[in-house]
C-alpha positions as a printed Julia matrix, in Angstrom:
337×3 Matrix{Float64}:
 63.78  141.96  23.12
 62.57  144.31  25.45
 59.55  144.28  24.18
 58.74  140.79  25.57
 57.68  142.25  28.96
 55.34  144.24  28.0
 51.83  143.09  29.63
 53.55  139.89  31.5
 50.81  137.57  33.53
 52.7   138.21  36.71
 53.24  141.85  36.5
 49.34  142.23  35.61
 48.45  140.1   38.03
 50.58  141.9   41.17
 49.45  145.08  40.0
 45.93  144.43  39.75
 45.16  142.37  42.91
 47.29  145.37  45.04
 45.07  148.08  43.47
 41.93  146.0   44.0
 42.41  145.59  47.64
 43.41  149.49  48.47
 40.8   150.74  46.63
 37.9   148.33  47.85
 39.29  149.54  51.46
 39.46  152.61  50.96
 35.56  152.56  49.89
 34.33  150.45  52.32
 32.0   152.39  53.98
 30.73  153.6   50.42
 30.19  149.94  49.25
 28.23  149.02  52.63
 26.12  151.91  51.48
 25.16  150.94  48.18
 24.55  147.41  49.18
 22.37  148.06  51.92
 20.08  150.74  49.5
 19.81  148.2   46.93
 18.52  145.41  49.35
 16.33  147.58  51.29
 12.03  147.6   50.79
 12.25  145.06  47.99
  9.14  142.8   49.58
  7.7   146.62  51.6
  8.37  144.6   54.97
 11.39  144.49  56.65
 12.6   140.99  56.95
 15.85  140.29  58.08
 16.54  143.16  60.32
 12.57  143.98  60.88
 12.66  147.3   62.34
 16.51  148.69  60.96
 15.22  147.59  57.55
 11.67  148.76  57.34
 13.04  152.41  58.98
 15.88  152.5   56.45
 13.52  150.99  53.5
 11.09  154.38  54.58
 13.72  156.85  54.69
 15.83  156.14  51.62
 12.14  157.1   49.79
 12.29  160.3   51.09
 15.66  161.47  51.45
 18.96  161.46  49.85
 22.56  159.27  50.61
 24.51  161.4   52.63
 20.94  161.45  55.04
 20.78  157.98  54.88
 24.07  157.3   55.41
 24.05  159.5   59.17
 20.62  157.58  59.52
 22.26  154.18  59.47
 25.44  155.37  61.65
 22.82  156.46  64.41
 21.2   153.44  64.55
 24.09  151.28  64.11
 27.32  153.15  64.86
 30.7   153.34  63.2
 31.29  149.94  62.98
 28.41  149.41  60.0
 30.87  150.83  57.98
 33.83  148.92  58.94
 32.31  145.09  59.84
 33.62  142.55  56.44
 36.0   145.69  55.36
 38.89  142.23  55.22
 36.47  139.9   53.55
 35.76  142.65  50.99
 39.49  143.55  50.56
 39.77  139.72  49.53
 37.75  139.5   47.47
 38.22  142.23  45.76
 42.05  141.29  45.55
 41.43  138.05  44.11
 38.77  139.21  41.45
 40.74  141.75  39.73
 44.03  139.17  40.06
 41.65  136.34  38.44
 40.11  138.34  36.01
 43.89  140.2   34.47
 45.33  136.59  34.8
 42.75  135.13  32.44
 42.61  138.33  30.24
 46.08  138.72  29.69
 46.78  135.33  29.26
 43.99  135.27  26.89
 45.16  138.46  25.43
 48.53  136.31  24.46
 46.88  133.91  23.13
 44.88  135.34  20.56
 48.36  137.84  19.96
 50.22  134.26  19.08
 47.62  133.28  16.85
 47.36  136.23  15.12
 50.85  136.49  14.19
 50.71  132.61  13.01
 48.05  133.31  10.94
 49.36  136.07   9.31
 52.62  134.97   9.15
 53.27  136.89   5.69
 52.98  140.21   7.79
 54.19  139.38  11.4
 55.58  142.71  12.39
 52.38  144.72  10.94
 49.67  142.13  12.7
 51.77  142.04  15.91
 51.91  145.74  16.16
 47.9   146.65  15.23
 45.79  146.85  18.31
 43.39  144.67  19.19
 39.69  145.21  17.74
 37.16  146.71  20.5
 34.9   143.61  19.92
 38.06  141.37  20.24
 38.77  142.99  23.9
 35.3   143.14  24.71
 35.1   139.1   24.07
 38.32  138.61  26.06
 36.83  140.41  29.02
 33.7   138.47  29.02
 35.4   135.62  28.97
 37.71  137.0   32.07
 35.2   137.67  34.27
 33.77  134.11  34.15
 37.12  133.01  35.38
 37.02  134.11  38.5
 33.1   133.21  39.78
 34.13  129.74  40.84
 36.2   131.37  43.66
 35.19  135.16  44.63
 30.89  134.62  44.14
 30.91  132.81  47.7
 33.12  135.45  49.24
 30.94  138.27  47.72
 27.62  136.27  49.02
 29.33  136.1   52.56
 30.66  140.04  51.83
 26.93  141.06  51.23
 25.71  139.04  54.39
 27.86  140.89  56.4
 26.61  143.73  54.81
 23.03  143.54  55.43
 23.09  141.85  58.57
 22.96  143.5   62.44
 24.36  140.27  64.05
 27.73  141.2   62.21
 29.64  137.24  63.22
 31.33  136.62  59.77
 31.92  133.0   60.63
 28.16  132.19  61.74
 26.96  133.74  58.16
 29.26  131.36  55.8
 28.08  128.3   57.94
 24.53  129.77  57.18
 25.34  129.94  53.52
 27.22  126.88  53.54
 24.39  125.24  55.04
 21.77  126.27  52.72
 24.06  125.41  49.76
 23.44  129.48  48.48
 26.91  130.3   47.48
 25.96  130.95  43.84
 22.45  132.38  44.27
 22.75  135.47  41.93
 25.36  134.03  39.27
 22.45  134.11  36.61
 22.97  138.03  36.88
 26.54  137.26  35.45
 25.17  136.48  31.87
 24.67  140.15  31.62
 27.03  141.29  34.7
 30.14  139.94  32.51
 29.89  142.55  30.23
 30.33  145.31  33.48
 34.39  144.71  33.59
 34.63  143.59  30.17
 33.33  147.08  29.02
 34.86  148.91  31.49
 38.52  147.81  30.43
 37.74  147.72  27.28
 36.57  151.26  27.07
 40.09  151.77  29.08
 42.27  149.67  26.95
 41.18  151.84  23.42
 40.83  155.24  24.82
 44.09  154.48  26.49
 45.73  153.11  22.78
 44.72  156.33  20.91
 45.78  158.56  23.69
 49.65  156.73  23.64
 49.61  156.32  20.3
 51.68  159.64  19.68
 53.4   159.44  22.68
 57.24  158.77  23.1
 56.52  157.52  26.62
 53.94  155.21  26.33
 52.57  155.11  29.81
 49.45  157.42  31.24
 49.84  159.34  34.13
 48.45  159.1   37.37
 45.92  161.89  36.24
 45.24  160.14  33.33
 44.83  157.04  34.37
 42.36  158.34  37.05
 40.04  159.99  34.71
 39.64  157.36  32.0
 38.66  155.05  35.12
 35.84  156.91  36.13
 34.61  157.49  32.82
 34.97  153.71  31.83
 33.64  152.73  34.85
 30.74  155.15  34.37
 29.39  153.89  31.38
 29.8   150.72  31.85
 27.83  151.06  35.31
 24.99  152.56  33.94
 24.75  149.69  30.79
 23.77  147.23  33.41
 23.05  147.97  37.23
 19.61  146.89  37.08
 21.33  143.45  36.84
 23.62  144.31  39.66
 20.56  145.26  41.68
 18.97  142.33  40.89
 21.82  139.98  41.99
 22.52  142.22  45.44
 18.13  141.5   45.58
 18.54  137.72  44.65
 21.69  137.31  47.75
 19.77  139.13  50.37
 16.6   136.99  49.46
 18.59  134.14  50.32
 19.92  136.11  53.84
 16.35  136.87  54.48
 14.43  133.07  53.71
 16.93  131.45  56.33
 16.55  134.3   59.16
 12.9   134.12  58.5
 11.82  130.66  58.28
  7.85  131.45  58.74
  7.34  133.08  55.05
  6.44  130.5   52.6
  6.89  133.14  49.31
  8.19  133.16  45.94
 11.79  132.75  45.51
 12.04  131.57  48.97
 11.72  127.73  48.65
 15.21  127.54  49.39
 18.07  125.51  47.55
 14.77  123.78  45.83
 13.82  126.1   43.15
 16.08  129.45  42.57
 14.36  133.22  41.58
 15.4   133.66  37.81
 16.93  136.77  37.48
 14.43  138.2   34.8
 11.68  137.05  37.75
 13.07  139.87  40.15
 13.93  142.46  37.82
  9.76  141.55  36.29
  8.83  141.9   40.3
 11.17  144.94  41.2
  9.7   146.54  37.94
  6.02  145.65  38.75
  5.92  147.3   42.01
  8.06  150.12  41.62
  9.05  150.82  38.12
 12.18  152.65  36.53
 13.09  154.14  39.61
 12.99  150.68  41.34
 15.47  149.17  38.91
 18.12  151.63  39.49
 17.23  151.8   43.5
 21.32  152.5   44.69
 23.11  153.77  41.54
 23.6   156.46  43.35
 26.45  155.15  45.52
 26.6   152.71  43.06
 28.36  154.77  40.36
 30.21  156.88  43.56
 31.86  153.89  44.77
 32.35  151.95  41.66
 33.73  155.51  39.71
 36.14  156.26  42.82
 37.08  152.62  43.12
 37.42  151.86  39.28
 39.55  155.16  39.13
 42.08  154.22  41.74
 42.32  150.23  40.97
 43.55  151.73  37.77
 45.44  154.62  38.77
 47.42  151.98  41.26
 47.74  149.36  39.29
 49.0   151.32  36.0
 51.7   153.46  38.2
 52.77  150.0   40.25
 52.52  148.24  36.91
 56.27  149.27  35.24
 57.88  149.07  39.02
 56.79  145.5   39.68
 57.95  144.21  35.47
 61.59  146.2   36.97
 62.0   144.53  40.2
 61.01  141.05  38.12
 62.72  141.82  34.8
 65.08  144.28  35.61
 65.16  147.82  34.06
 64.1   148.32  30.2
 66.61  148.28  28.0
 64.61  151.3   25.69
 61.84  153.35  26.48
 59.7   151.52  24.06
 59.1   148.38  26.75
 57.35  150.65  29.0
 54.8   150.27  25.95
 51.37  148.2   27.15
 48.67  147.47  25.12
């Protein structure tokens, strides 16, 4: 049966890591952006990158991105927004490839043991969508999978990031060396539930909106839009948790470039910053504003690159199950849930 091909591992997989690399390079310059906003004036002194970082700390206070941006091209030319665009590209490729692997083998999983344990009614309980909750646990799940293997890339990413002396290979010895590859991961308890809700927000919309349909495949357009509105809300639910992870990594950066300061969370691989003890800090010294420092470019690059991840990976979706499967034998196996 046709049918069988609908939502394949490979297919998902394909189409997801090809969208996730485009789109992440694409948005490059946006992502080095947000990153550098969010790990800007945390401690009011520039460490790291003394003066670059106590300028850009100042003059993110008083004026908006598109100023800051031209601020931090003056100072540090084009290639800020270029340096790591590969590493970046990576990992962003190999995120969204092991997160749809997991979730749509997962996704197969729980469809099998549905239909065993409803037997009686196989064609009904194969054919109902899954539950919001259902997807929403799937996702979480997904988006542990792939930590083991893209957190050190996006700790070397945001090194690259944040750092004037831009030689890729001399920052993962650094974080190699310290043994920092994970610092941040607590964030993930809550950070799980970004993509999770994202997709899943995705996934139903996208269900009721085919569910009339004789062709059940979104458009470009479509496809598009949903993104940025998934990718919206889900954004919003839980960037002061992305803030505190970007805080947590470049505390890390800054401990080993400045090995005078004796503070806090910088006792090195001994005794990690919880991630409730910078948000508590962040909060204490500069309040609601201080926890959403970046969304800003935050929700501008994550919206645009959310959008076309999806947008790409939905249209090159049905051609890659073709060239694999060969062509559909009805219109109904373009269906995916």
């Amino acid at each position: 049966m046709a049918q069988e091909h609908e939502d394949t591992i490979l297919s998902e997989v394909l189409s997801a890591s090809i969208g996730g690399a485009v789109s992440a390079s694409i948005l490059y310059p946006l992502e080095v952006l947000k990153t550098r906003i969010q790990a800007d004036g945390d401690d009011g002194d520039g460490d790291g990158d003394e003066g670059t970082a106590k300028e850009e700390g100042s003059s993110k206070k008083s004026v908006g991105m598109v100023e800051y941006a031209r601020r931090l091209y003056e100072k540090e030319g084009l290639q800020v927004y270029v340096n790591g665009i590969e590493t970046s590209a990576f990992q962003s490729s190999m995120e969204k490839a092991f997160y749809f692997f997991a979730y749509t083998a997962l996704k197969n999983v729980h469809a099998t043991l549905r239909h065993l344990l409803t037997s009686s009614n196989s064609s009904n309980a194969s054919s109902s969508p899954m539950s919001a909750s259902t997807n929403l646990l799937l996702g979480c799940l997904a988006e542990w999978a792939h930590l083991p293997v893209t957190m050190p890339i996006d700790c070397l990413t945001t090194a690259i990031q944040t750092s004037q002396k831009q030689n890729a290979f001399k920052l993962m010895l650094s974080i190699l060396k310290e043994g920092n590859m994970y610092k941040g991961i607590q964030a993930y308890y809550v950070l799980c539930f970004k993509p999770a809700l994202q997709y899943t927000v995705f996934e139903q919309v996208k269900a009721f909106l085919l569910k009339s349909r004789k062709h059940k495949v979104l458009s470009a357009a479509e496809s598009f839009a949903l993104g940025m509105v998934a990718r919206t809300i889900a954004t919003v639910a839980v960037f002061p948790f992305v803030r505190a992870k970007v805080v947590m990594q470049t505390q890390k950066k800054k401990a080993s470039s400045s090995t005078t300061d004796g503070d806090n969370g910088d006792n090195d691989g001994n005794k990690p910053v919880s991630v409730m003890t910078v948000l508590r800090d962040v909060y204490k010294s500069k309040g609601i504003p201080g926890l959403y420092q970046g969304l800003g470019p935050e929700l501008t690059r994550g919206v645009f690159s959310a959008a076309l991840m999806l947008m790409i990976k939905e249209q090159l979706n049905g051609g890659i199950k073709t060239l694999l499967y060969g062509p559909p034998s009805t219109n109904a196996s373009s269906i995916r849930k």
